[in-house]
One Martini backbone bead per residue (centre of mass of N, CA, C, O) as a GRO file, in nm:
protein
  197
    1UNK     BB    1   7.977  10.470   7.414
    2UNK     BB    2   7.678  10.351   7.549
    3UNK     BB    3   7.347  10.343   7.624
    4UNK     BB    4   7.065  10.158   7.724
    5UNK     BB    5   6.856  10.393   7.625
    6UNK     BB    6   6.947  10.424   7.351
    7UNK     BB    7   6.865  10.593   7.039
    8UNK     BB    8   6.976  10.354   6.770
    9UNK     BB    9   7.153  10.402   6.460
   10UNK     BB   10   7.217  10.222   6.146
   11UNK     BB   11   7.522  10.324   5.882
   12UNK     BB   12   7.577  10.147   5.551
   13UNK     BB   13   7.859  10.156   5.367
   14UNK     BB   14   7.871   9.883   5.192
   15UNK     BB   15   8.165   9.952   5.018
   16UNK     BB   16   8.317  10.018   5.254
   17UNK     BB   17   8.305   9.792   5.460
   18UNK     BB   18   8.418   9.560   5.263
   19UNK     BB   19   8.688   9.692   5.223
   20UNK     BB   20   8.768   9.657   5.472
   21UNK     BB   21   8.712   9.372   5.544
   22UNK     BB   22   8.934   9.291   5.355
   23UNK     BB   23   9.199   9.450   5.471
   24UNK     BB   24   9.125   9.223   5.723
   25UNK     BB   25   9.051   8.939   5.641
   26UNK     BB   26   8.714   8.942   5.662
   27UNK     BB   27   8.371   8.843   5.754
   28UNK     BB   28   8.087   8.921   5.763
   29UNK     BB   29   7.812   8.864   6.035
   30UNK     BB   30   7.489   9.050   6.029
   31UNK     BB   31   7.379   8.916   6.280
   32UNK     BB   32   7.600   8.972   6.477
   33UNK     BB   33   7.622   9.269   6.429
   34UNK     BB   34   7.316   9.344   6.537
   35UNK     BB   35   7.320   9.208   6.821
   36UNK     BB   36   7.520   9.395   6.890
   37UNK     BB   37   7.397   9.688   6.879
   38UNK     BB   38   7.128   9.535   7.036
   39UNK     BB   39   7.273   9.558   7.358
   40UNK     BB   40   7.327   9.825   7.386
   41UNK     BB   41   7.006   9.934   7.282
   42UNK     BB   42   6.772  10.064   7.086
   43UNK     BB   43   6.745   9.960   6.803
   44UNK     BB   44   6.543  10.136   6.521
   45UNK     BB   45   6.780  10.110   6.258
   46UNK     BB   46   6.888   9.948   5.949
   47UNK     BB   47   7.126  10.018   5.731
   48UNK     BB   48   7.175   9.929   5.363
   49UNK     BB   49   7.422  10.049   5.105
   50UNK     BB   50   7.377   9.982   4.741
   51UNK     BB   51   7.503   9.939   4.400
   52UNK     BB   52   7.333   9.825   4.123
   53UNK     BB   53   7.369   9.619   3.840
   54UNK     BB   54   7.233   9.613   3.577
   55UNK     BB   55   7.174   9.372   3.348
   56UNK     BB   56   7.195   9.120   3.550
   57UNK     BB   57   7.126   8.779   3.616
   58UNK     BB   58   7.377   8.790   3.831
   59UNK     BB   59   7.471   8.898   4.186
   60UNK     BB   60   7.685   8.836   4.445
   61UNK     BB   61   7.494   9.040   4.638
   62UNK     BB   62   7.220   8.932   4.640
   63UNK     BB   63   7.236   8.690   4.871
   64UNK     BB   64   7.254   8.953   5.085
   65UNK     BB   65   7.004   9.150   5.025
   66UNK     BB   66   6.807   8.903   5.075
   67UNK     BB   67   6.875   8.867   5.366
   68UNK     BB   68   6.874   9.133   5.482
   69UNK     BB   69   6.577   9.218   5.471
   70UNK     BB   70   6.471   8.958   5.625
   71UNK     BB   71   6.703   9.058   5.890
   72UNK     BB   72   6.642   9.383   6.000
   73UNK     BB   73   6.699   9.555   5.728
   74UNK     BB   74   6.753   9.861   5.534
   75UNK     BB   75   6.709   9.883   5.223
   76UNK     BB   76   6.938  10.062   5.000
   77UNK     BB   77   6.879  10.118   4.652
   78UNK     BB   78   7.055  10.122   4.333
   79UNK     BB   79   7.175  10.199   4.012
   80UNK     BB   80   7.426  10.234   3.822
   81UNK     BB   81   7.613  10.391   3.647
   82UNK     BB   82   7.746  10.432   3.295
   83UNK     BB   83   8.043  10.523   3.134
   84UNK     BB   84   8.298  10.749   3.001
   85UNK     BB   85   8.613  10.858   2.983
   86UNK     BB   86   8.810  11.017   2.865
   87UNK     BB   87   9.005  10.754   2.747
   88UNK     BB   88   8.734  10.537   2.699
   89UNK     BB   89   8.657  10.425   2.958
   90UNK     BB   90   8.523  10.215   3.129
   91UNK     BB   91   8.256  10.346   3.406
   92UNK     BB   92   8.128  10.265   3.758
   93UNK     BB   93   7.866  10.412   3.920
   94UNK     BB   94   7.760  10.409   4.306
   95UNK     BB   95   7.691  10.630   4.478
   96UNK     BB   96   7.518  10.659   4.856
   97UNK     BB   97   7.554  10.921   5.000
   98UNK     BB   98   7.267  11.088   5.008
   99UNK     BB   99   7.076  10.851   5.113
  100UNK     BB  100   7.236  10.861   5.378
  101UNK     BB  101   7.232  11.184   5.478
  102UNK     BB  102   6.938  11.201   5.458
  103UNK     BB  103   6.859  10.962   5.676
  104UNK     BB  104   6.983  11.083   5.877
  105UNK     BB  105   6.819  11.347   5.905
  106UNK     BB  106   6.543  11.207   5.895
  107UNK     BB  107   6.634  11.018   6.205
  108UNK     BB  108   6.770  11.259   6.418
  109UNK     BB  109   6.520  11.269   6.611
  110UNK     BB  110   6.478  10.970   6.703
  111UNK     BB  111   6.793  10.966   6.801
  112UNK     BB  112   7.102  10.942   6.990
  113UNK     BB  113   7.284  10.730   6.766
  114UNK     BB  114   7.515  10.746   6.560
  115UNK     BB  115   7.612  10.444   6.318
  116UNK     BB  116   7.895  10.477   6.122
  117UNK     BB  117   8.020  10.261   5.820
  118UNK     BB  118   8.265  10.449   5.771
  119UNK     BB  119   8.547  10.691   5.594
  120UNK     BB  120   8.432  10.902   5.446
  121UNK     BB  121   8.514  11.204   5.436
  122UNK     BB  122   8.224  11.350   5.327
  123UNK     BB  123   8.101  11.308   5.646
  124UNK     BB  124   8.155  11.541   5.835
  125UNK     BB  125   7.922  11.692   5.792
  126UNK     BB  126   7.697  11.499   5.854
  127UNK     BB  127   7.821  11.470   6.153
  128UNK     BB  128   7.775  11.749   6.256
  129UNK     BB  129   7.514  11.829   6.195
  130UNK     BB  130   7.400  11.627   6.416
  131UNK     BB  131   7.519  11.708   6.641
  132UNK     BB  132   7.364  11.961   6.677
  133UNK     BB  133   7.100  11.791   6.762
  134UNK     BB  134   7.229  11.593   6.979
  135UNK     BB  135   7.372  11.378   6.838
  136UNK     BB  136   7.603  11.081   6.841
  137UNK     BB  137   7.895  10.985   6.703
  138UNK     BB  138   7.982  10.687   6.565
  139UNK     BB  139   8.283  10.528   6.404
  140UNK     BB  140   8.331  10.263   6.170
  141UNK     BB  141   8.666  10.157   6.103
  142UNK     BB  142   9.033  10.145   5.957
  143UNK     BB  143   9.372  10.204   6.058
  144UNK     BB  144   9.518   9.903   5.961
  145UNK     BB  145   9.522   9.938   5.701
  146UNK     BB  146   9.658   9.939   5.355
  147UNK     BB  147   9.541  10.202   5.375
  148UNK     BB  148   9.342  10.414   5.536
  149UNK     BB  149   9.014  10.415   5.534
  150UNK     BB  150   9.018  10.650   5.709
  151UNK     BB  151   8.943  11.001   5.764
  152UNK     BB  152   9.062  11.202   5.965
  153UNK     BB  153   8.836  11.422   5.961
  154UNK     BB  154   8.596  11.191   6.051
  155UNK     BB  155   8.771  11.096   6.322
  156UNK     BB  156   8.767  11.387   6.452
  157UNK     BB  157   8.421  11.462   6.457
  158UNK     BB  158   8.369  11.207   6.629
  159UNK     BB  159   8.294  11.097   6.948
  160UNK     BB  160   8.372  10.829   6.794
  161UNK     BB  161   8.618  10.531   6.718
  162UNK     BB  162   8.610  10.231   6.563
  163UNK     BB  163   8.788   9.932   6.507
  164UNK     BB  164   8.684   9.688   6.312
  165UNK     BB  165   8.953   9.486   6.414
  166UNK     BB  166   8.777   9.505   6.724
  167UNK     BB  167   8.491   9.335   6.600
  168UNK     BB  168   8.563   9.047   6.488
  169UNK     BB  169   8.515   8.853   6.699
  170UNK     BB  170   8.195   8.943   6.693
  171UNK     BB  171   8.132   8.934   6.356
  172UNK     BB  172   8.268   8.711   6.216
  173UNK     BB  173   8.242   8.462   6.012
  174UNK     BB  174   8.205   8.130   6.107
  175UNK     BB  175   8.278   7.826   5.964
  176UNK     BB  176   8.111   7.550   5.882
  177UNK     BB  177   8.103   7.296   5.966
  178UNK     BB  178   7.946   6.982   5.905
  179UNK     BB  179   7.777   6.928   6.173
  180UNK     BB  180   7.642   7.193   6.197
  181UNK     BB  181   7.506   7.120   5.926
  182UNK     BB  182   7.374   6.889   6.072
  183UNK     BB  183   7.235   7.035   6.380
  184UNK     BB  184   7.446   7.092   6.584
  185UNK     BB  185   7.544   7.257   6.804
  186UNK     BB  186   7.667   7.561   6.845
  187UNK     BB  187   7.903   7.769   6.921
  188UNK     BB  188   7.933   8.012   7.154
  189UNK     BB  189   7.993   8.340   7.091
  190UNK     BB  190   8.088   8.550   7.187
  191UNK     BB  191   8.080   8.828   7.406
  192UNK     BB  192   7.892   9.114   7.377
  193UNK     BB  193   8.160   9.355   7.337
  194UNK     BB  194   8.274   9.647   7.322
  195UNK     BB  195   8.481   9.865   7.301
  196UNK     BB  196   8.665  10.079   7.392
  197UNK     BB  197   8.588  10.463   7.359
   0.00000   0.00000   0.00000
């Protein structure tokens, strides 16, 4: 449930989101992501959260941070950490949940509804604190993938909770067939209403 007049902030744990949307068979298309949360109140600010791969000329995530930043979202990121398991494996770290929990902390004072696009249960806890400064938390992610990608606990203390597979129609990137791409007008999407939750 949205009301016309709250301050929403969305808070995207970029690659926890595209593993659900993976998951679903679908890709996010980010602009009508945007206009879809911006039409629900007043959206404050979108952040979205990924941590990229250091010394590398070419990264496959690279010409979408850089749509996004340009395109009204607040990117943060850092530098991945490498480093060697006991077995001796080579693996790469880059969890954003600190500069996440920050960012949401930080920006409870002035919205009224936070938008959280993660299943990570680790969020349980700074959904609760923020809940308490009186700001309602929905979570957008999804039990119908194999397993579920959300935390029941994360879900259970959230106010609400969107199946990302029930945003799929409206937020869904839909492929350019080649007329579109060479200026005839696009169908119009469907129409932007949330599902009930």
């Amino acid at each position: 449930m949205f009301y016309p007049q709250e301050r929403i902030g969305l808070f995207i744990d970029g690659s926890n989101l595209y593993a659900a949307a993976r998951a679903l068979a679908f890709d996010i298309d980010y602009k009508r992501l945007l206009e879809l949360f911006a039409s629900k109140g007043q959206l404050i600010r979108a952040f979205y959260y990924t941590a990229l791969v250091e010394d590398q000329e070419y990264t496959p995530i690279r010409p979408l941070i850089d749509w996004l930043d340009y395109n009204g979202y607040t990117m943060v990121t850092k530098p991945t950490k490498e480093f060697t398991d006991s077995s001796g494996r080579r693996k790469i770290k880059g969890n954003m949940d600190i500069e996440l929990a920050i960012d949401v902390m930080e920006m409870a004072p002035h919205l009224n509804h936070v938008v959280l696009f993660s299943g990570d249960g680790d969020f349980r806890r700074l959904v609760e604190a923020v809940q308490r400064k009186g700001v309602r938390v929905t979570v957008v992610s999804t039990i119908r993938s194999q397993p579920p990608m959300v935390a029941d606990e994360l879900r259970r203390q959230a106010d609400n909770f969107i199946e990302l597979q029930d945003l799929q129609p409206l937020i869904c990137r839909v492929p350019q067939s080649r007329e579109d791409r060479q200026g005839s007008p696009l169908a119009s999407p469907p129409e932007a209403t949330l599902p009930d939750v």
